[in-house]
C-alpha positions as CSV (number, residue, x, y, z in Angstrom):
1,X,-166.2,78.4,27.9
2,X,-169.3,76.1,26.7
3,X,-171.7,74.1,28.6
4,X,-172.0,70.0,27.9
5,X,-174.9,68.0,28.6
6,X,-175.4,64.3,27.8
7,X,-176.9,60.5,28.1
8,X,-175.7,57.2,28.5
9,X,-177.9,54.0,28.5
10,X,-177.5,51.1,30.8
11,X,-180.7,49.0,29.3
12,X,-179.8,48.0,25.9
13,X,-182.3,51.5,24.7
14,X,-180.8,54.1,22.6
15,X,-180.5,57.4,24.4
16,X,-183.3,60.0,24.7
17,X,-181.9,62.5,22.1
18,X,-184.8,65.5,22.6
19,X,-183.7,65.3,26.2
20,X,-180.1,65.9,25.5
21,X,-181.7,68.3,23.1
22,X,-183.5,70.0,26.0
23,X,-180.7,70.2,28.4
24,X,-178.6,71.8,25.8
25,X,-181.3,74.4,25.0
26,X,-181.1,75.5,28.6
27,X,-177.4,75.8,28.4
28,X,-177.5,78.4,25.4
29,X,-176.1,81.6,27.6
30,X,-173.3,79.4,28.4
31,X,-172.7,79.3,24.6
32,X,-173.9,81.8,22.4
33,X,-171.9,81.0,19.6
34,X,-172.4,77.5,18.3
35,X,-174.5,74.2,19.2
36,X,-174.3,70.5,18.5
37,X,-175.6,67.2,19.0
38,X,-174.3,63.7,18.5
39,X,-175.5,59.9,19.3
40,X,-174.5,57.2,18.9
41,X,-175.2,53.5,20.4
42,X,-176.3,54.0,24.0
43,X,-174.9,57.1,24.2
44,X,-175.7,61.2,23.5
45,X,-173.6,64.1,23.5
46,X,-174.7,67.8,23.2
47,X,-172.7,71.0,23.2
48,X,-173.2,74.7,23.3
49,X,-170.0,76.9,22.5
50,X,-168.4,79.9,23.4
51,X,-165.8,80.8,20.9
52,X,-162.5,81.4,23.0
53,X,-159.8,79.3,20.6
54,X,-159.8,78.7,17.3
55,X,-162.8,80.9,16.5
56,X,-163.4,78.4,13.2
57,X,-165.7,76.2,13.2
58,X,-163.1,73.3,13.4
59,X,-163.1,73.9,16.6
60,X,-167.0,73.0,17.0
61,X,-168.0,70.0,19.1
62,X,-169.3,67.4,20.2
63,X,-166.0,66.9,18.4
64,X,-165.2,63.5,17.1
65,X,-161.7,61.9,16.3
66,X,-162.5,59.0,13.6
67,X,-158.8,57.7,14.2
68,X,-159.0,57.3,17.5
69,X,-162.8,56.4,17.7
70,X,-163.2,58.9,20.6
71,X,-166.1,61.6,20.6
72,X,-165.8,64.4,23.2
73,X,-167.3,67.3,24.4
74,X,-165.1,70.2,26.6
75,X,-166.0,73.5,29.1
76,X,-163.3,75.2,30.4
77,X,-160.0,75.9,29.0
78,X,-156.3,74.2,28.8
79,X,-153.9,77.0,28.9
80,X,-150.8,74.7,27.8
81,X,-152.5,73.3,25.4
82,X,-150.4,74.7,22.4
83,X,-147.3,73.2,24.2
84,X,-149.3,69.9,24.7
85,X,-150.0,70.2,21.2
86,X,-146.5,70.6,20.1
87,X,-145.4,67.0,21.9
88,X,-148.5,65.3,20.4
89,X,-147.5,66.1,17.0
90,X,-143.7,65.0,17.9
91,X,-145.4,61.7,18.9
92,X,-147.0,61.2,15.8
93,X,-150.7,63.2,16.2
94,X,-151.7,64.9,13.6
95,X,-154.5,67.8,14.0
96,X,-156.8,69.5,12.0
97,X,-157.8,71.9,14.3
98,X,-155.9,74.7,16.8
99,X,-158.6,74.2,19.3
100,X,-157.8,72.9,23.0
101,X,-160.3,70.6,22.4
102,X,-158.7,68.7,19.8
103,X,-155.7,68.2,22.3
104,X,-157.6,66.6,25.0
105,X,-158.9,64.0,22.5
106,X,-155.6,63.4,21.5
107,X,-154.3,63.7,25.0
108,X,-156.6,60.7,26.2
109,X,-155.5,58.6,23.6
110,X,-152.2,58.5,24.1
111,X,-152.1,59.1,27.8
112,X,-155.7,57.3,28.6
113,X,-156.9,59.5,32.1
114,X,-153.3,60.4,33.1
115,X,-153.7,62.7,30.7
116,X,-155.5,65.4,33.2
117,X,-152.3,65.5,35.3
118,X,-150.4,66.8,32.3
119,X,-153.2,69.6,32.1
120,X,-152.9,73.0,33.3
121,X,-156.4,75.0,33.1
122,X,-159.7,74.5,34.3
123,X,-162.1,71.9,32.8
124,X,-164.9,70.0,32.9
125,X,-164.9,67.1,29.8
126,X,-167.0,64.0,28.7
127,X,-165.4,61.2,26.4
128,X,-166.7,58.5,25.0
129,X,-164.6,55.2,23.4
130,X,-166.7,53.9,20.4
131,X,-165.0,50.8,20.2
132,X,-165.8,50.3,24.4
133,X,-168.8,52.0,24.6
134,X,-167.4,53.1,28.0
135,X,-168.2,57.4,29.0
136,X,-165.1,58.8,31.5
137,X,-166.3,62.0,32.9
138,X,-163.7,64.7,33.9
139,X,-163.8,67.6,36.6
140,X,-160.5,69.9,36.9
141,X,-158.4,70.3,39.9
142,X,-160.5,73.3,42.2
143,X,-163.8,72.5,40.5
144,X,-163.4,75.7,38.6
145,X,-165.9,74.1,36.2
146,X,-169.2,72.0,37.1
147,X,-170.3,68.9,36.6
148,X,-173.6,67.6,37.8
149,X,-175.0,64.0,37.5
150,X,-178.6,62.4,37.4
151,X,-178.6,58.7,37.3
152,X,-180.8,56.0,37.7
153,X,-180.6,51.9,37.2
154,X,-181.8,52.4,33.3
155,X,-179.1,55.7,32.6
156,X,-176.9,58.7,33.2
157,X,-177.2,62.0,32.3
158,X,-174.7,64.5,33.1
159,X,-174.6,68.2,32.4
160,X,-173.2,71.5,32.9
161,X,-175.8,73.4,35.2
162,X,-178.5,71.8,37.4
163,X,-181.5,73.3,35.6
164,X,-180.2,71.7,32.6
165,X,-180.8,68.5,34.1
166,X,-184.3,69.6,35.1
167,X,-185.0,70.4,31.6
168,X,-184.2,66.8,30.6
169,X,-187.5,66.1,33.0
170,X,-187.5,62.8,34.9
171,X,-185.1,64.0,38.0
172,X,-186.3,63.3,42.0
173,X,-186.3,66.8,43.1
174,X,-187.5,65.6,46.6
175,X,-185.1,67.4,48.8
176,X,-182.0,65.7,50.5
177,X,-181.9,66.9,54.5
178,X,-178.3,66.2,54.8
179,X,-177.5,68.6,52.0
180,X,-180.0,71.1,53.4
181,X,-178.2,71.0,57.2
182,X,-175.1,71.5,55.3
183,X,-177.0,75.0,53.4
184,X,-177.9,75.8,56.6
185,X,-174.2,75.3,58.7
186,X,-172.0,76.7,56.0
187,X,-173.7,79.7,54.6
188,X,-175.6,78.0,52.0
189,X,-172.5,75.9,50.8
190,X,-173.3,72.0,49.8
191,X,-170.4,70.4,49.5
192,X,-169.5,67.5,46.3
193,X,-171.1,65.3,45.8
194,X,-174.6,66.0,47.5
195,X,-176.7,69.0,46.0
196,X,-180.4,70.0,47.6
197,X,-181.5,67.5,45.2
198,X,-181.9,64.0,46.2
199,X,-181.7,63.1,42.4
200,X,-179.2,65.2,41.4
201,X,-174.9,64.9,42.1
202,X,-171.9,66.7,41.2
203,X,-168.7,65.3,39.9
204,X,-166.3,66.0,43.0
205,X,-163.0,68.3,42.0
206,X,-160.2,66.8,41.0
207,X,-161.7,63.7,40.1
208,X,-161.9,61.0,36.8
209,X,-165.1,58.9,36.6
210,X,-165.2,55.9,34.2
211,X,-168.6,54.5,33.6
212,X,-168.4,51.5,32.0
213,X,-171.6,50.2,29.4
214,X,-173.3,48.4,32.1
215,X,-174.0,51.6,34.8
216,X,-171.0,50.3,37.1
217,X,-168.4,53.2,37.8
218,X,-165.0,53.7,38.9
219,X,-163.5,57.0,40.4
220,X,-160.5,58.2,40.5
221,X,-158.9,61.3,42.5
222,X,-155.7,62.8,40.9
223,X,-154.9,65.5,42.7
224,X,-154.9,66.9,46.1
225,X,-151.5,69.5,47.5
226,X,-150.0,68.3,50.9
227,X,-150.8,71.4,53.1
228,X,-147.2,69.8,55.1
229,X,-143.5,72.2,55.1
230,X,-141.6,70.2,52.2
231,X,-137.5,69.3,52.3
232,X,-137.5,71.5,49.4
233,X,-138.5,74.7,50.7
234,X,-136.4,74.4,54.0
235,X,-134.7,77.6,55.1
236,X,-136.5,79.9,52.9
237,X,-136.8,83.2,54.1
238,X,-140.3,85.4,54.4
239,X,-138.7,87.9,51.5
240,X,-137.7,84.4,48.9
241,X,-141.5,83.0,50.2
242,X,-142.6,86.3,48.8
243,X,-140.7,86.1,45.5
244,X,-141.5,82.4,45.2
245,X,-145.3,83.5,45.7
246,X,-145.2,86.3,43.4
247,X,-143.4,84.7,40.3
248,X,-146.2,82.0,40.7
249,X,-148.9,84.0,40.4
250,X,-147.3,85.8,37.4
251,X,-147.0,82.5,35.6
252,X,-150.5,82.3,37.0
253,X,-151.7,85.3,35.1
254,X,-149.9,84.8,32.3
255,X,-151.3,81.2,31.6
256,X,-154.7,82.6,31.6
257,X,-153.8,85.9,28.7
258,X,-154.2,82.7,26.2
259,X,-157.0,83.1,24.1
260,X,-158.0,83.9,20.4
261,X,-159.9,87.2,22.3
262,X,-159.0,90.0,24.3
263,X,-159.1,89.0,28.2
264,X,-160.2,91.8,30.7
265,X,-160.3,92.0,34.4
266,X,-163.0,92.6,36.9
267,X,-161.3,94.5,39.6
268,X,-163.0,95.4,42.9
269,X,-160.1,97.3,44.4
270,X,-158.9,94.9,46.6
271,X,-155.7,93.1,47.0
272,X,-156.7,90.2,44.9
273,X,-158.1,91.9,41.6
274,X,-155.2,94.6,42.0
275,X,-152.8,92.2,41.8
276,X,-153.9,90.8,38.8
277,X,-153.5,94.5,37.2
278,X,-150.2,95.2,37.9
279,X,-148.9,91.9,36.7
280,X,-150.6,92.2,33.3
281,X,-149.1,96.2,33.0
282,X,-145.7,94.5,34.1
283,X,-146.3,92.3,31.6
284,X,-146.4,94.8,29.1
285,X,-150.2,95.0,28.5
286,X,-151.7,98.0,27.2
287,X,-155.1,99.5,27.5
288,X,-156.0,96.3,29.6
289,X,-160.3,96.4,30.1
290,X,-161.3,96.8,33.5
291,X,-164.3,96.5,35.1
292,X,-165.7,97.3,38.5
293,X,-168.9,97.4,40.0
294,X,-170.8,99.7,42.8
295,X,-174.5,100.1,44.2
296,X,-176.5,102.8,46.0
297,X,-176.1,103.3,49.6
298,X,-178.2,102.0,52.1
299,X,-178.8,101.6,56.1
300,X,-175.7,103.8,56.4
301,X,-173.8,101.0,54.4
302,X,-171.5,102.0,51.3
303,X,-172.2,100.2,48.1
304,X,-169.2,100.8,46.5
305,X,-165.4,100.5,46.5
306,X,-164.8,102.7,43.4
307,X,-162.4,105.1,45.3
308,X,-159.7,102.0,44.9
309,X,-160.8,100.4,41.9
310,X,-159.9,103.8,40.6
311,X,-156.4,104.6,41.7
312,X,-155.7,101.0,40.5
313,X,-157.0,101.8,37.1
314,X,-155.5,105.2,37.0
315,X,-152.1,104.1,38.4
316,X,-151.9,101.1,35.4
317,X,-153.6,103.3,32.9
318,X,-156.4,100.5,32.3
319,X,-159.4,101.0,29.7
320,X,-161.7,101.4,33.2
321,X,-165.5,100.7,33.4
322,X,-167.5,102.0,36.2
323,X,-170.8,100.3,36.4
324,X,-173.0,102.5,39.2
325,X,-176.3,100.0,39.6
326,X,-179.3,101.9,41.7
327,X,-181.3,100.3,44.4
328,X,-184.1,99.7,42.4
329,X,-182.3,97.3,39.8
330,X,-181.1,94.9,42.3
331,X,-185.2,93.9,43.2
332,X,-185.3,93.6,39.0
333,X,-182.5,91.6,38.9
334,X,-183.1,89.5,41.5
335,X,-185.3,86.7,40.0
336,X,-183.2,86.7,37.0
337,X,-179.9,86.1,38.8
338,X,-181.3,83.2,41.2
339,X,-182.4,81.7,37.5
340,X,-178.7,81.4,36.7
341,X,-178.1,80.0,40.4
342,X,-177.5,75.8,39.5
343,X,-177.7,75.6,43.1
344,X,-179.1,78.4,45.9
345,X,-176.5,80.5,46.6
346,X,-177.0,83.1,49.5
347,X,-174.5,85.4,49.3
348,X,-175.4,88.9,48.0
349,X,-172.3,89.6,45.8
350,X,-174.2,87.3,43.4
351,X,-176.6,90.0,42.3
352,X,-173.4,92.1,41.8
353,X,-171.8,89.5,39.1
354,X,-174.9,89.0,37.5
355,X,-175.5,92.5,36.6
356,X,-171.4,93.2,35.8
357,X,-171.3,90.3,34.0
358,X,-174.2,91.8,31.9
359,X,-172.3,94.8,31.1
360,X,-168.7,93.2,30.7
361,X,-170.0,90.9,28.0
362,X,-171.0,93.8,25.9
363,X,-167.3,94.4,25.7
364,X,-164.9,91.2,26.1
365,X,-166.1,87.5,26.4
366,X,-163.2,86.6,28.8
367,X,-161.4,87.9,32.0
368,X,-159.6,87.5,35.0
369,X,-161.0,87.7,38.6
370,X,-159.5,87.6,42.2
371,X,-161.3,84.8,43.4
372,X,-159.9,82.4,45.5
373,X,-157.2,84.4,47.5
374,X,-158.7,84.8,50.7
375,X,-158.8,80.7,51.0
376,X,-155.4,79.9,49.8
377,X,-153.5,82.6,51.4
378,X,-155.3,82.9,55.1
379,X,-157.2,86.0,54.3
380,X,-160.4,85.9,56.7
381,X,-160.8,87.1,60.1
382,X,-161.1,83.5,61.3
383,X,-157.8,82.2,60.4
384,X,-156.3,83.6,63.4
385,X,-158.6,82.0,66.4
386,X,-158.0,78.4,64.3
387,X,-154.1,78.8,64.0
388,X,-154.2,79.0,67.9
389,X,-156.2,76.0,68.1
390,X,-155.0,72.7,69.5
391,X,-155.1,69.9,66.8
392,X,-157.7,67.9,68.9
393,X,-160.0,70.8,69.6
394,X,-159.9,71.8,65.6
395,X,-163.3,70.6,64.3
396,X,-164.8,72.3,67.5
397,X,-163.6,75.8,66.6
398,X,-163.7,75.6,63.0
399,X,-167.7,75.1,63.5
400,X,-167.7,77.3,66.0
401,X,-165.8,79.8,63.8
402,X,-167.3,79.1,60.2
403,X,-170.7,77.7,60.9
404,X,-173.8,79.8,60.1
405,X,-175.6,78.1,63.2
406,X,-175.9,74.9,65.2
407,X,-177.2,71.3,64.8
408,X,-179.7,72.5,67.9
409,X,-180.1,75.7,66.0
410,X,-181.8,73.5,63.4
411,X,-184.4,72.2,65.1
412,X,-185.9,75.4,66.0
413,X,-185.7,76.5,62.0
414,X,-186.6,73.6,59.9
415,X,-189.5,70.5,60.1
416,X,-188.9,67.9,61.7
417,X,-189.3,65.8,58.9
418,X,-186.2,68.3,56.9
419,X,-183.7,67.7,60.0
420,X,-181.7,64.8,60.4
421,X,-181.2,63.3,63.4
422,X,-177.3,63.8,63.9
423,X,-175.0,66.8,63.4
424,X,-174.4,65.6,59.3
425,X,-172.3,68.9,58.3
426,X,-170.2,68.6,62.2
427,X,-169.1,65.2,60.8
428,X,-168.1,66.1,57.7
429,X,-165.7,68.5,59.4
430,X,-164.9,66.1,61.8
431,X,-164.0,63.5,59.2
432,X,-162.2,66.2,56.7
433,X,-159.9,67.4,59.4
434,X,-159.1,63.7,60.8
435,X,-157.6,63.0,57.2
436,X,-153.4,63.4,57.0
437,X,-151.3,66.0,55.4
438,X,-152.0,69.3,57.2
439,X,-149.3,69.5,59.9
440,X,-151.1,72.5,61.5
441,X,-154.7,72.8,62.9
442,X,-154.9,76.3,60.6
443,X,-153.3,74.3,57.6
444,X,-156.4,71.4,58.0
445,X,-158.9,74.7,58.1
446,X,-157.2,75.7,54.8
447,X,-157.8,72.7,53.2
448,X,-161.2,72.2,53.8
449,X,-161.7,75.6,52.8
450,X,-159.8,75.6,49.8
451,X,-161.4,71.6,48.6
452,X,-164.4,72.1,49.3
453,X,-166.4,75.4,51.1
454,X,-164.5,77.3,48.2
455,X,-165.5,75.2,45.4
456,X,-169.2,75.1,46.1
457,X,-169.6,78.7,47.0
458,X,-167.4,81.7,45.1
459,X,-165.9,79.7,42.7
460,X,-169.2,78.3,41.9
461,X,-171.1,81.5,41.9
462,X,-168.6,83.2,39.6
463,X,-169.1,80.4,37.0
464,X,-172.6,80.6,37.4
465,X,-173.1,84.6,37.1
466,X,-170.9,84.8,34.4
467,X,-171.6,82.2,32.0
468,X,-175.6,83.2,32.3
469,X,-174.2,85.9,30.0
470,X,-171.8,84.1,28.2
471,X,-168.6,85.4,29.6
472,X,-165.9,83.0,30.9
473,X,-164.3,83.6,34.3
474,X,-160.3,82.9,34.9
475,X,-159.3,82.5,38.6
476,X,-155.4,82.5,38.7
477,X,-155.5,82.3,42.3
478,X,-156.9,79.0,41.6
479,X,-153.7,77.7,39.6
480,X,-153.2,74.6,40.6
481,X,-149.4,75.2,41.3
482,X,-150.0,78.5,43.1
483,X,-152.0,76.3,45.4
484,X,-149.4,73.6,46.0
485,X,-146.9,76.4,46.9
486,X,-149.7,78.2,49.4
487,X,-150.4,75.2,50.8
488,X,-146.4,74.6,51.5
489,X,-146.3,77.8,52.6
490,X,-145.5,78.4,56.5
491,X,-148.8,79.1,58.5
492,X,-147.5,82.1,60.2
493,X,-146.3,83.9,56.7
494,X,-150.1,83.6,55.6
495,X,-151.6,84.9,58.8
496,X,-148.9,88.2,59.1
497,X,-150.4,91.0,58.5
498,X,-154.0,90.6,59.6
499,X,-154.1,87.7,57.1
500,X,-152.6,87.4,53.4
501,X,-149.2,88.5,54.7
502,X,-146.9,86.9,52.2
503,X,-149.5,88.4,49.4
504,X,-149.4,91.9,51.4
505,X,-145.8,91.6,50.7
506,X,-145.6,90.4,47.2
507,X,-148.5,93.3,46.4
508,X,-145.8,96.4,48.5
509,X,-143.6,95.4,45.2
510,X,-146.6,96.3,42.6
511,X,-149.2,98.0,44.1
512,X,-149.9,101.6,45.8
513,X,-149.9,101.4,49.2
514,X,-153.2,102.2,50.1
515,X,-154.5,99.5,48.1
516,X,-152.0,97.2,50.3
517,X,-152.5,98.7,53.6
518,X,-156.7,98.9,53.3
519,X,-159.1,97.6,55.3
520,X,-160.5,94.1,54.1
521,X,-163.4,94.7,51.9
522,X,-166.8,93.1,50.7
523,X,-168.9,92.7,48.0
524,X,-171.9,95.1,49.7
525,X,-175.1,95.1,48.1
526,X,-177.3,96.9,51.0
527,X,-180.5,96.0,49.3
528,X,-180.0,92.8,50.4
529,X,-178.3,93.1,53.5
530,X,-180.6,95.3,55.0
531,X,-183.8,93.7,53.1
532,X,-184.9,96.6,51.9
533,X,-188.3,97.3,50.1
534,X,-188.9,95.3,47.5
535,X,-186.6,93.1,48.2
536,X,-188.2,92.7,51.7
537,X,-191.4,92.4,49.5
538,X,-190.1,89.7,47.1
539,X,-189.2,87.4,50.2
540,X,-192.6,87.6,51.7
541,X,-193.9,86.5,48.6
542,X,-192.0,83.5,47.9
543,X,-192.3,82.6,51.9
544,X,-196.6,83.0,51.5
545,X,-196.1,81.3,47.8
546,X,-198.6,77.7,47.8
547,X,-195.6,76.4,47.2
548,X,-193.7,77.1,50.0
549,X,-196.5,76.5,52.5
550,X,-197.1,73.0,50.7
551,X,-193.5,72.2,51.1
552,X,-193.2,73.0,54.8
553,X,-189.6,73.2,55.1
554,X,-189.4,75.6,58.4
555,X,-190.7,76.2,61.3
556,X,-194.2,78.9,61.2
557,X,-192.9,80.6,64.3
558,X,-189.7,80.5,63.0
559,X,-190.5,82.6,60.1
560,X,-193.0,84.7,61.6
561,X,-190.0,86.0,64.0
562,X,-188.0,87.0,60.8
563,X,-190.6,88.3,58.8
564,X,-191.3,90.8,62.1
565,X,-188.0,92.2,62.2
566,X,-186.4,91.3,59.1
567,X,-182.8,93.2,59.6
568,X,-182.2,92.1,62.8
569,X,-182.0,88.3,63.1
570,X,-178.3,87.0,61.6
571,X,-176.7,84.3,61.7
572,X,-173.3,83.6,64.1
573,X,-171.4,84.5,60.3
574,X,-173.4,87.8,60.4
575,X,-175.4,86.9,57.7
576,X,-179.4,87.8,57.1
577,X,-181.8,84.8,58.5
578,X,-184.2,85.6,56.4
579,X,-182.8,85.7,53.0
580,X,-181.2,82.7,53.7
581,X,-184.4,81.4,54.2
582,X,-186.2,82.9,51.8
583,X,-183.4,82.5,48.9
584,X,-183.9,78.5,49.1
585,X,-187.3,79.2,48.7
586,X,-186.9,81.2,45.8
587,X,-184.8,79.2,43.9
588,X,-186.9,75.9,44.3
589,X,-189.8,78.0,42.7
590,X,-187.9,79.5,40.1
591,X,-187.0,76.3,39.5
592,X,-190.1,74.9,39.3
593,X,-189.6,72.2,42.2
């Protein structure tokens, strides 16, 4: 829901309001349905808004709270916040509005940042105290919603996408090595705070930044599940692990029915999306919208799961929408949906979202998506080789496991001048992993997943492919208390099964049981897999640009090597070389960098 930009000046000048102006022009598909600007002293807020609660216009922002002297502007969405509301008004609050906005407001000033513990949703929020001049900059628990940063010694300017901040003008877009060899290891994935940017950062998850008048800043981490077996959970048995999972994620669900819209679901047909289903028709919801998405068949690979999706649909009696999308549209759409990309993202399910999303807006602006599972319940094919893994040897199979490719891999792809000189990306795992709380080598691989390679890679490309059409994603997998009880959750109840067991089981109570009992499926878009035509054509293009040859990221033999055999060369991951390549390249161009 919406997308927020601003500035805040730390040299006595007032703030640059046609920037803010700028930024929020480029976050219109974010929200369609109302814009605003407000400034004042040394600092600028802007707003575009997607009308999810309280459809009024008392619910517009940059919202300002003359009692309380606070001015605010909110993305994302605080499920409890009619409960919230409730013990705000028993304290005295009074409200003028039935927006979720108006309760953070009044949330901060009664709780100051303590309020975000009390918050149960996904957000992304900018205050500002006119009596302190201070900005505190908000990010929810699993990074749901973004948050990127450009600063300098003379100001800060924050907003929701990372073109936005481009629009503002004025950014380094020289590009930072470490956060390419991290692209490069983790299947394009850069984790918080680095982006490819050297002049642009994101707000990590889970975390409160106060920025006080002078440019000096303090963060604060509030959140972060022990992934340890708790007093409280001894002696549970698989079948109450299962309950205790599957009443969790119902709560999950339910939270995220609360809107002043209808809420739809985009269901793929696997476990995840399926799920979702059957707990809204045990909830009692009729005619629920679903949505799924397929493409046409190539190299001998399907591009489509419909013959699930559809026994799903059928078996819940959903208002079903099949969206068949030929070869030919995925070149088309190609260009448009790295535009949306606030980072370059390589995996080819992106192209899916960005054309469903298209289609699902014509019919509801919000719904529910299966995101996330695979992460917090064990679902890969990895999981198991890292369970067996001795605590010291961890970070040596998990990048042996996970990674796209090797630090010496590097050197034979990118210029000498784009590499740096140690394994960056091993040491991040290496440091990750050596931090306490995860009692298991499997449960430290869960974490990292689930803080960080998850944040910067689905979760992010969901936000982004959605919101480009102004349509606002819910991952209930991604409740913050689901998490805490997955991460609780014994090791080997996640990894029965093939992986997801303790989900497997919950989903034998709900769910058919060949949707159960299926092999693990993928987002396939062959187009892209198997670089064909003008795809194929549309990376040579953007490799031969002026642009890219002036840049000189990669190695000439290098490429040539791909470009001669395009489907062949993939990474240890399995992914295409070459589009990973060629989809950096793309971005920085479309980008204008």
């Amino acid at each position: 829901m919406c997308g927020l930009s601003g500035e805040m000046r730390f040299d006595g000048s007032r703030p640059d309001v046609a920037a803010v102006e700028r930024m929020s022009d480029r976050l219109a598909a974010r929200g369609p349905d109302g814009h605003g600007i407000w400034s004042r002293d040394a600092v600028a807020l802007g707003h575009r808004r997607l009308k999810i609660i309280d459809l009024s216009e008392r619910g517009d922002q940059p919202m300002t709270d003359p009692r309380l002297h606070l001015t605010g502007v909110f993305n994302g969405c605080i499920y409890n916040y009619e409960e919230l509301r409730a013990e705000l008004k028993a304290l005295g609050h009074r409200f003028r509005s039935t927006s979720d906005t108006e309760v953070v407001l009044k949330a901060y000033q009664q709780w100051g940042t303590a309020c975000v513990d009390r918050f149960r949703g996904m957000f992304a929020f900018a205050i500002v105290e006119h009596r302190t001049g201070r900005l505190v900059l908000v990010r929810d628990r699993l990074g749901i919603k973004p948050l990127y940063l450009a600063q300098t010694p003379e100001r800060l300017r924050f907003a929701s996408s990372l073109p936005a901040l481009l629009a503002a003008g004025d950014v380094d877009t020289s590009l930072d090595p470490a956060a390419l060899h991290q692209y490069f290891s983790w299947h394009a994935t850069v984790a918080a705070p680095r982006t490819v940017l050297t002049g642009v950062r994101k707000l990590p998850p889970a975390t409160v930044r106060t920025v006080e008048p002078d440019g000096t800043y303090r963060d604060h981490r509030y959140w972060q599940p022990s992934y340890t077996r708790r007093p409280e959970h001894a002696g549970m048995s698989a079948t109450e692990w299962r309950d205790a999972v599957l009443d969790a994620l119902r709560t999950a669900v339910r939270r995220r029915m609360v809107a002043d819209v209808p809420v739809g679901v985009l269901l793929s047909g696997g476990l995840d999306s399926s799920l979702i289903v059957a707990l809204l028709a045990d909830e009692g919801q009729r005619d629920l919208a679903t949505f799924s998405v397929g493409f046409e068949s190539e190299g001998g690979t399907d591009g489509d799961e419909f013959r699930y999706s559809d026994l799903v649909a059928r078996e819940f009696a959903t208002d079903h929408h099949q969206l068949v999308i030929p070869s030919h549209r995925v070149s088309t759409a190609l260009d448009a949906t790295i535009a949306a990309m606030s980072e370059p993202m390589m995996s080819h399910d992106a192209v899916a979202f960005h054309l469903l999303s298209q289609e699902v807006a014509k019919h509801v602006k919000v719904v529910q998506s299966g995101q996330g599972a695979d992460e917090v319940f064990a679902g890969y094919h990895w999981y198991p080789r890292l369970a067996d893994a001795a605590r010291e040897d961890e970070p040596e199979t998990y990048m042996e496991t996970y990674f796209d490719r090797s630090h010496a891999d590097l050197a034979a792809i990118l210029q000498p001048h784009m590499l740096p000189q140690d394994d960056v990306s091993g040491r991040f795992v290496r440091a990750h992993m050596a931090v306490p709380g995860a009692e298991t080598a499997l449960d430290a691989a869960l974490r990292l997943d689930t803080h960080v390679m998850l944040v910067d890679d689905p979760v992010k490309r969901v936000d982004n492919m959605t919101m480009d059409w102004g349509l606002e994603a819910r991952v209930p997998f991604l409740d913050h208390e689901l998490v805490e009880l997955a991460a609780a959750c014994p090791p080997e109840l996640k990894l029965a099964d093939g992986g997801k067991g303790v989900l497997k089981e919950a989903g034998r109570k709900l769910l058919p049981h060949e949707v159960v009992d299926r092999p693990k499926g993928y987002f396939p878009v062959p187009a892209i897999t198997h670089m064909a035509g003008p795809v194929l054509e549309r990376v040579r293009e953007a490799l031969d640009a002026p642009e890219a040859r002036r840049r000189g990221l990669f190695q000439d033999t290098y490429v040539a090597e791909l470009l001669a055999a395009p489907d062949r060369h993939r990474t240890r991951r399995g992914a295409n070389a070459l589009w990973q390549l060629a989809l950096l390249e793309i971005w920085l161009q479309t980008h204008g960098i």
